[in-house]
ChimeraX commands (.cxc) that place a marker at each C-alpha (Angstrom):
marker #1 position 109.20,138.23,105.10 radius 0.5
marker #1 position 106.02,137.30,103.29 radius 0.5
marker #1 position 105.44,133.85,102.12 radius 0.5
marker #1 position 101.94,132.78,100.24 radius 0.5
marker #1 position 100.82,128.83,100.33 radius 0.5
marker #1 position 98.71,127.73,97.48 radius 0.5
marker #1 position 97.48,124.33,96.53 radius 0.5
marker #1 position 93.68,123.43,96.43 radius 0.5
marker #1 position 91.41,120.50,95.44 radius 0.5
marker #1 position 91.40,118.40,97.91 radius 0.5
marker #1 position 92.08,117.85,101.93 radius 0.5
marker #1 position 95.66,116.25,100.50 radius 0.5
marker #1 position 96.70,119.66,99.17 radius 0.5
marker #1 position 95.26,121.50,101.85 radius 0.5
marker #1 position 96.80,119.90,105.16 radius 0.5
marker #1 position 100.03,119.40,103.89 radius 0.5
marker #1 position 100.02,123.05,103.56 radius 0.5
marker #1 position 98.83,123.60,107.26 radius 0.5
marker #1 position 101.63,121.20,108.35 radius 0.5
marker #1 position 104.62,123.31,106.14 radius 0.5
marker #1 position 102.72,126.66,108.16 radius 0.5
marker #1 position 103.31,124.66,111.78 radius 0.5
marker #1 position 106.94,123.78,110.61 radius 0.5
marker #1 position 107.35,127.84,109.79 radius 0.5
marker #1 position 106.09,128.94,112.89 radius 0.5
marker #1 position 107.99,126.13,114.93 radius 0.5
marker #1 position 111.07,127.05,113.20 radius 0.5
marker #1 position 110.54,130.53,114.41 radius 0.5
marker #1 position 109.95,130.05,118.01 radius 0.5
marker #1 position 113.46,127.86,118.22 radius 0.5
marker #1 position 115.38,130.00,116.32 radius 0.5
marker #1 position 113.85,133.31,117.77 radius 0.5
marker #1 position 113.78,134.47,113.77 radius 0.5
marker #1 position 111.40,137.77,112.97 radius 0.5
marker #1 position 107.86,135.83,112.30 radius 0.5
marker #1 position 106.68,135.80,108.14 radius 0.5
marker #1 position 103.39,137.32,107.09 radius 0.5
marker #1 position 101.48,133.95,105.90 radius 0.5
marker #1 position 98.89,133.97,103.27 radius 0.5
marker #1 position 96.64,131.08,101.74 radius 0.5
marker #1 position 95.54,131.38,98.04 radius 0.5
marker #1 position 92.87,128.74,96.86 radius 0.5
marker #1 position 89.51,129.01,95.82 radius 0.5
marker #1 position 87.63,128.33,98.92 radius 0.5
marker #1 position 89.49,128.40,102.74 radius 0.5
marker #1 position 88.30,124.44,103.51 radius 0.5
marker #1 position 88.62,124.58,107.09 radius 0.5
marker #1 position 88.82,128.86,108.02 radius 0.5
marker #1 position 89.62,127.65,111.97 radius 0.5
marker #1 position 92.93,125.73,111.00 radius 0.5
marker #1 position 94.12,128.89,109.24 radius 0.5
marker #1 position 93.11,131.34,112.09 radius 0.5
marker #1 position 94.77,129.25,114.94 radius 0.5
marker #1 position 98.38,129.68,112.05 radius 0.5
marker #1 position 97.46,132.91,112.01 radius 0.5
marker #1 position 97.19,132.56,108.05 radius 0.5
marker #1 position 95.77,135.24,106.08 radius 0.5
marker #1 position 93.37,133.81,103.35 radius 0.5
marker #1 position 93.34,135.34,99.98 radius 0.5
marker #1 position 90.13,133.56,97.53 radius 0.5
marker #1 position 90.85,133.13,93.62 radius 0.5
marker #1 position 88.80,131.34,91.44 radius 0.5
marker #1 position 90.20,128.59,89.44 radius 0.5
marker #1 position 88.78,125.65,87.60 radius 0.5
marker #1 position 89.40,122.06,86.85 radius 0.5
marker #1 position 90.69,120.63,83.59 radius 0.5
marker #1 position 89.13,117.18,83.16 radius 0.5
marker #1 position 90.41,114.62,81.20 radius 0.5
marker #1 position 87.03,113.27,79.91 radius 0.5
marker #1 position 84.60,115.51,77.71 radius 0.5
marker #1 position 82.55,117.84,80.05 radius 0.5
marker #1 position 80.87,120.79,79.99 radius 0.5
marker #1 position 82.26,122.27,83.23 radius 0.5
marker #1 position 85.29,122.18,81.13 radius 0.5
marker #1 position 84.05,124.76,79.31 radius 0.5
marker #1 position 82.94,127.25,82.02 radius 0.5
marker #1 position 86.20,125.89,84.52 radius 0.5
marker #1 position 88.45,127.30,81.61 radius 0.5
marker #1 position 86.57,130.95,82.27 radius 0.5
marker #1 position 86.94,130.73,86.10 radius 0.5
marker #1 position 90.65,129.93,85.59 radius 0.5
marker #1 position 90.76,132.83,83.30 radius 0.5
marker #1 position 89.22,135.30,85.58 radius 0.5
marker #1 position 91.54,133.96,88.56 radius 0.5
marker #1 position 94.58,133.88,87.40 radius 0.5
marker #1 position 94.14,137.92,86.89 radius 0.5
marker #1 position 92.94,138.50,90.12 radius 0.5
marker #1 position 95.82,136.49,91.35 radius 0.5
marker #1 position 98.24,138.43,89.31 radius 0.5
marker #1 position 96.17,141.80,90.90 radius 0.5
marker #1 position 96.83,140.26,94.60 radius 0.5
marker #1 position 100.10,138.51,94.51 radius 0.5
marker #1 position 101.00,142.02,93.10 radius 0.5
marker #1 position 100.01,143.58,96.21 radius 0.5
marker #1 position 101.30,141.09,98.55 radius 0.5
marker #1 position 104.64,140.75,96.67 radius 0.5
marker #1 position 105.67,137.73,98.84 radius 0.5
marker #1 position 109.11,136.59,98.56 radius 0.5
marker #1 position 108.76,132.62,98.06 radius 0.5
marker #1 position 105.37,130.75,96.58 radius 0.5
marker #1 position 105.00,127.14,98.12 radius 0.5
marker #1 position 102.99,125.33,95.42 radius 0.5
marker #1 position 101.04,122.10,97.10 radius 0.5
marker #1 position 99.51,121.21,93.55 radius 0.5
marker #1 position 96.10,120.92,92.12 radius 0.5
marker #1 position 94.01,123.08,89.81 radius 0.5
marker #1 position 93.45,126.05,92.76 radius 0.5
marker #1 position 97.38,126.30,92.92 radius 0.5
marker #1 position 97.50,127.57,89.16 radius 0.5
marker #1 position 96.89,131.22,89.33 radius 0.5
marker #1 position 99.24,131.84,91.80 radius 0.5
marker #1 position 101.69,130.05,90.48 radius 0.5
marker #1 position 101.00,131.63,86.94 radius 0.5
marker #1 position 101.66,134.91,88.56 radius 0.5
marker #1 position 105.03,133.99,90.50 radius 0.5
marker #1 position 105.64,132.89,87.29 radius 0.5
marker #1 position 105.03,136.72,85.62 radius 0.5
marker #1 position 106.62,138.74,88.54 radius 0.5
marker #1 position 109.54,136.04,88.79 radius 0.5
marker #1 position 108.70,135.11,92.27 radius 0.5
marker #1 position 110.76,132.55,93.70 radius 0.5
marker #1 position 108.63,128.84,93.74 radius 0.5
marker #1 position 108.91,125.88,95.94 radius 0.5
marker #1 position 106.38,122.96,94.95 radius 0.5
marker #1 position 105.72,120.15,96.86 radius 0.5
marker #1 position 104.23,116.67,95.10 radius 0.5
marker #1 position 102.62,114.35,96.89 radius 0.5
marker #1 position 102.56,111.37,94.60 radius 0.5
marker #1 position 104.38,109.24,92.45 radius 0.5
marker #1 position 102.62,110.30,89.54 radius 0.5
marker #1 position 103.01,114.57,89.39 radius 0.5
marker #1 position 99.76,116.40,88.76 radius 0.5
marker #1 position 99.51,118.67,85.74 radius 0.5
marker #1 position 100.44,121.85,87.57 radius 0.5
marker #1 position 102.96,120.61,89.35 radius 0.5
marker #1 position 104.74,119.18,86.28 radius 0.5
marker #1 position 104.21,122.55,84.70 radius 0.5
marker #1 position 105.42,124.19,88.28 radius 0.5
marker #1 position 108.35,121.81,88.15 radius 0.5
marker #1 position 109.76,123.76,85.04 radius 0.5
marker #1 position 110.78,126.91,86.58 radius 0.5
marker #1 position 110.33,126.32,90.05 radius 0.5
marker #1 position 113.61,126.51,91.77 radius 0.5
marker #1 position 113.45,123.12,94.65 radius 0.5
marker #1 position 110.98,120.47,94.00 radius 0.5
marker #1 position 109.97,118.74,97.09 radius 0.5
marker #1 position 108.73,114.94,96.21 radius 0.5
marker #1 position 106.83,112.59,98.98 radius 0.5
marker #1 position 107.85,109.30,96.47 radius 0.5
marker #1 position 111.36,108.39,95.28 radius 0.5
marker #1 position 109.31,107.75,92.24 radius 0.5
marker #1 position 108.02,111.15,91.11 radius 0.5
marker #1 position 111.63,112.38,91.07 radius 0.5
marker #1 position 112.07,111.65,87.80 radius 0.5
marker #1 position 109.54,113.97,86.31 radius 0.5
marker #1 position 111.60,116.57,87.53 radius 0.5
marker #1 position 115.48,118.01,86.92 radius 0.5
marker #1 position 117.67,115.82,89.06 radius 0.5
marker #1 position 119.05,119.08,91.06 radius 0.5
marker #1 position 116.22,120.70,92.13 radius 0.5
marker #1 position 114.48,117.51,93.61 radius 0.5
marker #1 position 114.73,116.87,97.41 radius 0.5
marker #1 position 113.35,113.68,98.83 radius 0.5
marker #1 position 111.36,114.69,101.97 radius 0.5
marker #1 position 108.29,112.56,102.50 radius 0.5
marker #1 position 104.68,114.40,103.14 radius 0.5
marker #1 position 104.48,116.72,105.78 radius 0.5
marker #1 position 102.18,116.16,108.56 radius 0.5
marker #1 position 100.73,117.98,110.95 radius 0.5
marker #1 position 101.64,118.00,114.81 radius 0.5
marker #1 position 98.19,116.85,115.68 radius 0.5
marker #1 position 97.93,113.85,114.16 radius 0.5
marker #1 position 101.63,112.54,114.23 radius 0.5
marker #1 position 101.06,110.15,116.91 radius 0.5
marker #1 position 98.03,108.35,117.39 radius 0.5
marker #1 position 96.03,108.05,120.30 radius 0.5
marker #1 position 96.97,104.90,122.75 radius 0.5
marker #1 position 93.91,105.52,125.19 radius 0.5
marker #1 position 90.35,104.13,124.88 radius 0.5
marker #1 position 90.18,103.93,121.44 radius 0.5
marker #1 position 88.34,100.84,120.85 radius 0.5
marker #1 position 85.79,101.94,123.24 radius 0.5
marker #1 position 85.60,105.51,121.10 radius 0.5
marker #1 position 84.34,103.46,118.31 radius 0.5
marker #1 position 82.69,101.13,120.92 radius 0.5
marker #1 position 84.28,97.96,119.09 radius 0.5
marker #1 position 84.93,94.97,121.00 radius 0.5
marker #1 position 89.07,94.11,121.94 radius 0.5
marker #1 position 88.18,90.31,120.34 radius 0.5
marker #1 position 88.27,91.38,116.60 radius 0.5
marker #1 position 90.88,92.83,114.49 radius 0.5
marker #1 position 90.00,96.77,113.57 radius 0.5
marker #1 position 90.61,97.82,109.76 radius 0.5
marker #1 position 90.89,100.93,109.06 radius 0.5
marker #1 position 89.97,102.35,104.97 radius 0.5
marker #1 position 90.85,105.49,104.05 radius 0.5
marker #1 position 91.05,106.57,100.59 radius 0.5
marker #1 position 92.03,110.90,101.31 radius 0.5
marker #1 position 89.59,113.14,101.75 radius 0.5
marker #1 position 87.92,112.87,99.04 radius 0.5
marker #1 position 87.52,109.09,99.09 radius 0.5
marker #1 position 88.20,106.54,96.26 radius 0.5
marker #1 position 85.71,105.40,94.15 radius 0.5
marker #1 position 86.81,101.87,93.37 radius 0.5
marker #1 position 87.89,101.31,97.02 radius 0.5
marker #1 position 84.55,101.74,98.47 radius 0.5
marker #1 position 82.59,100.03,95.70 radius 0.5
marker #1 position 85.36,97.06,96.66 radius 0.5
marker #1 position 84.40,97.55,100.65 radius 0.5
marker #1 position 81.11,97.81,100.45 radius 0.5
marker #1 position 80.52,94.62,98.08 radius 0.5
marker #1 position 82.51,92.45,100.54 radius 0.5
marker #1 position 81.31,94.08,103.46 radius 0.5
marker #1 position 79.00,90.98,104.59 radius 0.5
marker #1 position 82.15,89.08,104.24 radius 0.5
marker #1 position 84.27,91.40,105.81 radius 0.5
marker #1 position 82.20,92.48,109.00 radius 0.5
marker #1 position 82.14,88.45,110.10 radius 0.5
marker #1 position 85.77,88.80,111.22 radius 0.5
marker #1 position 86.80,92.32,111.30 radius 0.5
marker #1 position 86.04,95.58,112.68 radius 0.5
marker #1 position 85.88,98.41,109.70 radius 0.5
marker #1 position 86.33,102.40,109.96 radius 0.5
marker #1 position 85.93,103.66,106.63 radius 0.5
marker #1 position 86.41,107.21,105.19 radius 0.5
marker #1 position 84.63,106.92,102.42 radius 0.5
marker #1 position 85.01,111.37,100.96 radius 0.5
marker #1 position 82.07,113.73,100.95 radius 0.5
marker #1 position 80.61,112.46,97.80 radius 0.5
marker #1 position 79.70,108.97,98.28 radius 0.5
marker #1 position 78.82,108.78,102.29 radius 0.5
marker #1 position 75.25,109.16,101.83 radius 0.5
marker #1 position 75.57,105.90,99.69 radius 0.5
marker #1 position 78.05,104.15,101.82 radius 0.5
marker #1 position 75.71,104.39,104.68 radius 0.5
marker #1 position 72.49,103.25,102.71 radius 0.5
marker #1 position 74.21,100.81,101.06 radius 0.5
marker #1 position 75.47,98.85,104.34 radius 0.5
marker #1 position 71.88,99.32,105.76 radius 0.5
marker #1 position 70.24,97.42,102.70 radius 0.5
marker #1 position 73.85,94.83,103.00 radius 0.5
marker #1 position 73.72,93.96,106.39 radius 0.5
marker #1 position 70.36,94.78,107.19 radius 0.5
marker #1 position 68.70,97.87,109.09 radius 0.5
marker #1 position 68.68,95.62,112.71 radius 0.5
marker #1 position 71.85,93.34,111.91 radius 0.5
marker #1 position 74.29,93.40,114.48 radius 0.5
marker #1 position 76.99,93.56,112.12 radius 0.5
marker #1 position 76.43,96.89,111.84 radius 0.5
marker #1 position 77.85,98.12,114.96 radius 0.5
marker #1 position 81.24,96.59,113.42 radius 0.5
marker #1 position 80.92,99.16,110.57 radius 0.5
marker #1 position 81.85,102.76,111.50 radius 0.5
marker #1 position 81.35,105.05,108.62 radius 0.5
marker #1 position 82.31,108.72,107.76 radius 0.5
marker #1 position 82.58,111.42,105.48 radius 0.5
marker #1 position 86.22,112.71,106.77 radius 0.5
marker #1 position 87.89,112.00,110.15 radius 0.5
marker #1 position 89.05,115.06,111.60 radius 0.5
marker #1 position 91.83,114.93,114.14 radius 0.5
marker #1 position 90.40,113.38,116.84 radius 0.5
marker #1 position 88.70,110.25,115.14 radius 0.5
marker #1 position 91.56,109.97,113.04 radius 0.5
marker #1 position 93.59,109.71,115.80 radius 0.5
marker #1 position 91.40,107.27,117.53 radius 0.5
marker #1 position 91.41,105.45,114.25 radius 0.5
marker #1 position 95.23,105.43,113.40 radius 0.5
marker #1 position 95.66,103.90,117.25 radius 0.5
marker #1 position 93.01,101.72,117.05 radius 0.5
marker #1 position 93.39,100.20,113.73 radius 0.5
marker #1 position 95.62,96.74,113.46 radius 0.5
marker #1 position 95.68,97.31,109.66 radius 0.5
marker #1 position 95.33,100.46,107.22 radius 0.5
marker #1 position 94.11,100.31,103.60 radius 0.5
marker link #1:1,2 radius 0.2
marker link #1:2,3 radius 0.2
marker link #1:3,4 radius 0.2
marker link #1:4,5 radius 0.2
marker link #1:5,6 radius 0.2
marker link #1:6,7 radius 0.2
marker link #1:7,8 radius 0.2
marker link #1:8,9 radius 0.2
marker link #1:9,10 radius 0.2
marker link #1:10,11 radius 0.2
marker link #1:11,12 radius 0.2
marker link #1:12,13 radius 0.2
marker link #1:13,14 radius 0.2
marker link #1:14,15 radius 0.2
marker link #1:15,16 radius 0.2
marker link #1:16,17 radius 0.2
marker link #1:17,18 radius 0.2
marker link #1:18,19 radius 0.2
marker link #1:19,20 radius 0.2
marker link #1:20,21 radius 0.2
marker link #1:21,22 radius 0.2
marker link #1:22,23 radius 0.2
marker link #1:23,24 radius 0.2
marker link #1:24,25 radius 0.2
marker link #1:25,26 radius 0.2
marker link #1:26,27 radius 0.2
marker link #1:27,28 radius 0.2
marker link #1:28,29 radius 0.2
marker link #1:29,30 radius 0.2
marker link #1:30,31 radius 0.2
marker link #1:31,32 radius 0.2
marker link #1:32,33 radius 0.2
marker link #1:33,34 radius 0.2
marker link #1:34,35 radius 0.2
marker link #1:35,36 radius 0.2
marker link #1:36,37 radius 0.2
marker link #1:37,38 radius 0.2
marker link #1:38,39 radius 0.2
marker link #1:39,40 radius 0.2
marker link #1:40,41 radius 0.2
marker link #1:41,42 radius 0.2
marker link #1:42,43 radius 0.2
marker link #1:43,44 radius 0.2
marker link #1:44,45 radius 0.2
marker link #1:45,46 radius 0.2
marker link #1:46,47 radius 0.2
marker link #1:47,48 radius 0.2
marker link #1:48,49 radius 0.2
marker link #1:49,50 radius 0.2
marker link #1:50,51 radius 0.2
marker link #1:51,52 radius 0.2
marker link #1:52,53 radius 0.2
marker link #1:53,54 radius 0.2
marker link #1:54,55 radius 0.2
marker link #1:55,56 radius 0.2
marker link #1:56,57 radius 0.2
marker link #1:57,58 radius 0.2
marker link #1:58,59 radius 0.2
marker link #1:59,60 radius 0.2
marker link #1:60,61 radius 0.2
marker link #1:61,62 radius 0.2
marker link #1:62,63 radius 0.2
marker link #1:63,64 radius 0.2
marker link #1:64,65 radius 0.2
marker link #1:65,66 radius 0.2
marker link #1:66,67 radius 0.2
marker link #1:67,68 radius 0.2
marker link #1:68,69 radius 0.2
marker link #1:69,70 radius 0.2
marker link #1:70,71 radius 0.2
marker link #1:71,72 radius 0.2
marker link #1:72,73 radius 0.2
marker link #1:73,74 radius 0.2
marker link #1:74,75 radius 0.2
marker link #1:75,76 radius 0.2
marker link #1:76,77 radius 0.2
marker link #1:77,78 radius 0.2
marker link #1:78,79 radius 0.2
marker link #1:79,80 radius 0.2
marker link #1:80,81 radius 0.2
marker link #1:81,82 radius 0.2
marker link #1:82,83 radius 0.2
marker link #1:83,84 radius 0.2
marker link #1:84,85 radius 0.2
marker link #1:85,86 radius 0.2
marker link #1:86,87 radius 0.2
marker link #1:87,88 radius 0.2
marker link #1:88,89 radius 0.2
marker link #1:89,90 radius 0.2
marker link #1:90,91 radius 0.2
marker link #1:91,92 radius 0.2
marker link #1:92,93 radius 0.2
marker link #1:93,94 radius 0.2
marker link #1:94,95 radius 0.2
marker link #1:95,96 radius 0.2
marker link #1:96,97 radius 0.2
marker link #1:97,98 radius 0.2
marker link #1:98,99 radius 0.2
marker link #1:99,100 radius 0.2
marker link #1:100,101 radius 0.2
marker link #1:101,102 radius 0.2
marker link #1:102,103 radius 0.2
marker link #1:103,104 radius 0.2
marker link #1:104,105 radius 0.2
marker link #1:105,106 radius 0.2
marker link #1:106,107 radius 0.2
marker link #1:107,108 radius 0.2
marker link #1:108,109 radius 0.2
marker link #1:109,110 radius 0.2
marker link #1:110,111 radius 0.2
marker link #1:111,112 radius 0.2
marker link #1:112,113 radius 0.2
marker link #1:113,114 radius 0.2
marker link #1:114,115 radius 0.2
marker link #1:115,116 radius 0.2
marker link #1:116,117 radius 0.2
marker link #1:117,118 radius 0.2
marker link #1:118,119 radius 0.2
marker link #1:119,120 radius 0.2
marker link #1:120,121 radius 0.2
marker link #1:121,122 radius 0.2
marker link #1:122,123 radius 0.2
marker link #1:123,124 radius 0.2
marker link #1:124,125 radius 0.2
marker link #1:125,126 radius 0.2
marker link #1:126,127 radius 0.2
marker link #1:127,128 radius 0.2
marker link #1:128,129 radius 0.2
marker link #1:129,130 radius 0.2
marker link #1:130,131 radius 0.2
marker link #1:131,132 radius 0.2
marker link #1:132,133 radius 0.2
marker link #1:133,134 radius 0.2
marker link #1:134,135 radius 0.2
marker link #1:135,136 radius 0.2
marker link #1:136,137 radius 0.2
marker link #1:137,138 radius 0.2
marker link #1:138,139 radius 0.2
marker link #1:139,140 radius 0.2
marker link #1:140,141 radius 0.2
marker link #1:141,142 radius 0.2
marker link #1:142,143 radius 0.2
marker link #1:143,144 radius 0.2
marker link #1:144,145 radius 0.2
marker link #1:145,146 radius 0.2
marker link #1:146,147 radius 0.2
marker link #1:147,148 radius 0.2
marker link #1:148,149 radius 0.2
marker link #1:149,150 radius 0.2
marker link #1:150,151 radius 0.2
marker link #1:151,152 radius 0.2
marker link #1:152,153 radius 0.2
marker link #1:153,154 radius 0.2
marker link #1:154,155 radius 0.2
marker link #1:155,156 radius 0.2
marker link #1:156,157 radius 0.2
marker link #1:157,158 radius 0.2
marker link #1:158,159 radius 0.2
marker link #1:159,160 radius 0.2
marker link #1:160,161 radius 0.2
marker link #1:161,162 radius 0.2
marker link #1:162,163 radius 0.2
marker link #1:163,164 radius 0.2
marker link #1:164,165 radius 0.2
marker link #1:165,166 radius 0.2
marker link #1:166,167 radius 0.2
marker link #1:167,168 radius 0.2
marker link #1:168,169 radius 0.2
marker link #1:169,170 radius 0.2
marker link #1:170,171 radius 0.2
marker link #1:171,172 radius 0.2
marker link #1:172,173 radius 0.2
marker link #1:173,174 radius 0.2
marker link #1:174,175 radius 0.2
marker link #1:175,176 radius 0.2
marker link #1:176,177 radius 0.2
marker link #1:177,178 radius 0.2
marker link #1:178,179 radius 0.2
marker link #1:179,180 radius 0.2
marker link #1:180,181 radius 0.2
marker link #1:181,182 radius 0.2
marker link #1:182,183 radius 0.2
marker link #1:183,184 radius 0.2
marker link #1:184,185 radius 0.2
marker link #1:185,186 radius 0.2
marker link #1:186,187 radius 0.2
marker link #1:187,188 radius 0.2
marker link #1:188,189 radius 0.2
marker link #1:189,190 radius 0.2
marker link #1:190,191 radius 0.2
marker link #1:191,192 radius 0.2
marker link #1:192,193 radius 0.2
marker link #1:193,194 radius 0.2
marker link #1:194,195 radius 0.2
marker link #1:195,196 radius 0.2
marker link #1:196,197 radius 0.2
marker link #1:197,198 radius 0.2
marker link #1:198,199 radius 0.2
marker link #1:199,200 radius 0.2
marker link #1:200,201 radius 0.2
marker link #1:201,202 radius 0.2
marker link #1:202,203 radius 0.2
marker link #1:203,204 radius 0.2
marker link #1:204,205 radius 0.2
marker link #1:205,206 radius 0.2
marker link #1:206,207 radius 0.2
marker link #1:207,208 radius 0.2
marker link #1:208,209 radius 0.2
marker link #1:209,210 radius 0.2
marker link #1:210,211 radius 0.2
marker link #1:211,212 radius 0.2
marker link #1:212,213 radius 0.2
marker link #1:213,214 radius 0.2
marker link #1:214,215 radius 0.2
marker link #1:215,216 radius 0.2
marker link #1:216,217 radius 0.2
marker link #1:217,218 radius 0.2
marker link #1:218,219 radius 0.2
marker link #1:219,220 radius 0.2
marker link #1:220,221 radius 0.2
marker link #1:221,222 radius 0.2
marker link #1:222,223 radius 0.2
marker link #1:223,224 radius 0.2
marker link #1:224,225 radius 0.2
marker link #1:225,226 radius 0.2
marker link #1:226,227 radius 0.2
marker link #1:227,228 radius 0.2
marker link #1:228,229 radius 0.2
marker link #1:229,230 radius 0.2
marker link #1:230,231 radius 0.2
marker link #1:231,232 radius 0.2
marker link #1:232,233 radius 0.2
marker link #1:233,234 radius 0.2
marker link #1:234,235 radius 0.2
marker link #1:235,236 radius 0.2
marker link #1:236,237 radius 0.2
marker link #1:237,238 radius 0.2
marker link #1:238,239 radius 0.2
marker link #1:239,240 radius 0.2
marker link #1:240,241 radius 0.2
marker link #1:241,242 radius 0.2
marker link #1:242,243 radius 0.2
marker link #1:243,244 radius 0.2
marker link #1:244,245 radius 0.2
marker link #1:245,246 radius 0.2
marker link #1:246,247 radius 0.2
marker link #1:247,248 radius 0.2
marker link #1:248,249 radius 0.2
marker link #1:249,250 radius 0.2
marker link #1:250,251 radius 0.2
marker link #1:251,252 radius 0.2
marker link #1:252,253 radius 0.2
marker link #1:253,254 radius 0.2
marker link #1:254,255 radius 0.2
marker link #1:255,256 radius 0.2
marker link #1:256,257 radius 0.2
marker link #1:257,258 radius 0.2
marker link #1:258,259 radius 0.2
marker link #1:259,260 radius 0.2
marker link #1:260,261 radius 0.2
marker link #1:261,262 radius 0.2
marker link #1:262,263 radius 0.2
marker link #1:263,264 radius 0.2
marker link #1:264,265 radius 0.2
marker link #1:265,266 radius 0.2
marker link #1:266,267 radius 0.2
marker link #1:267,268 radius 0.2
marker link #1:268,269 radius 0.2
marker link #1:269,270 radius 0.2
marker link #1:270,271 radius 0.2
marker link #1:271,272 radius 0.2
marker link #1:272,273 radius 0.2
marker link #1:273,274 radius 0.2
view
């Protein structure tokens, strides 16, 4: 059996796909089934070790992003789409796998375009209340729509929806229990907070944060994912805040993306999570 993952965009399409390849491979030990070729379609890998340890085979398309404001990437996203989705058609030809799980985003169109051609079975999974634009598209023909919200159920036809929550992977279900104040090297006197916005951060949440951050830091403890884009800033910012030398600043803990370990440090050490 042969069964390619796509989704792309962001860390939120691309772990829930690692977590659906643990739940394959799981499911295979236990019921001592024959073991399915895996394959990845996206336009870059994001994190090549994850997909070597699942022994997933990685297959790169190009694909671009449709924005909703006026752009001129807009213009040369709608070519790398175009080229894409017929080398995805040329490869998903050669694979011929017999389901498609769709995770969403823009880097999930091409294959899905071709199951769509070759009449390749699709499952799609959406992870929030709101459906992205593939995904609603997806959601036409696919044949079981997997939703993470009660919510986003009704974008779709009532019988094909299942109600299953977002998969997660068997690293990070349970968070650590064991020195994880002292990881962050936070004191046990303060309440720890922990912000995390996805991978990619969010915008308005760390422009929120880090304008109350004086305010915050004089009676909490803050661990803040702030995405890729805007750490450089978050960091700078609470320097100029706080103050290079303030103290306050060892209650600030700052990072790009938590990987497994820190965010399992952070999920156990954290008395709230925003």
């Amino acid at each position: 059996m042969k069964i390619l993952l796509t989704g792309g965009g962001s860390g939120g399409h691309f772990y829930p796909i690692i977590a659906v390849a643990e739940a394959i491979r799981k499911l295979v030990r236990v019921e001592k089934l024959i073991a399915p070729e895996l394959y990845f379609m996206s336009d870059f890998p994001r994190d090549e070790k994850l997909l070597y340890e699942n022994e997933i085979i990685f297959k790169q398309v190009s694909a671009g992003k449709i924005r909703r404001y006026f752009s001129l990437l807009n213009f040369t996203d709608l070519f790398k789409t175009f080229f894409g989705a017929f080398k995805a058609i040329a490869v998903v030809y050669g694979i011929y796998p017999d389901v498609i799980f769709g995770k969403g985003g823009y880097a999930s169109f091409p294959a899905l375009l071709a199951a769509r051609i070759f009449g390749i079975p699709v499952i799609i999974h959406e992870s929030d209340s709101v459906p992205g634009k593939v995904n609603l598209w997806a959601g036409k023909f696919a044949v079981k729509v997997a939703v993470s919200y009660p919510e986003a159920a009704r974008y779709f036809s009532a019988d094909k929806v299942a109600y299953v929550g977002n998969p997660i992977r068997e690293s990070i279900k349970s968070p650590a229990t064991e020195g994880v104040r002292e990881y962050f090297n936070f004191t046990a006197d303060l309440p720890v907070v922990l912000i995390i916005g996805g991978s990619l951060g969010a915008e308005l949440i760390n422009d929120i944060v880090l304008g109350a951050l004086p305010t915050l830091l004089q009676k909490y403890q803050i661990i803040h994912q702030t995405g890729k884009k805007q750490f450089a800033l978050a960091k700078e910012t609470a320097g100029v805040a706080l103050g290079e030398n303030s103290p306050l600043l060892a209650r600030y803990k700052v990072y790009e993306y938590l990987d497994d370990l820190p965010l399992k440090m952070a999920a156990g050490a954290a008395d709230a999570v925003v």
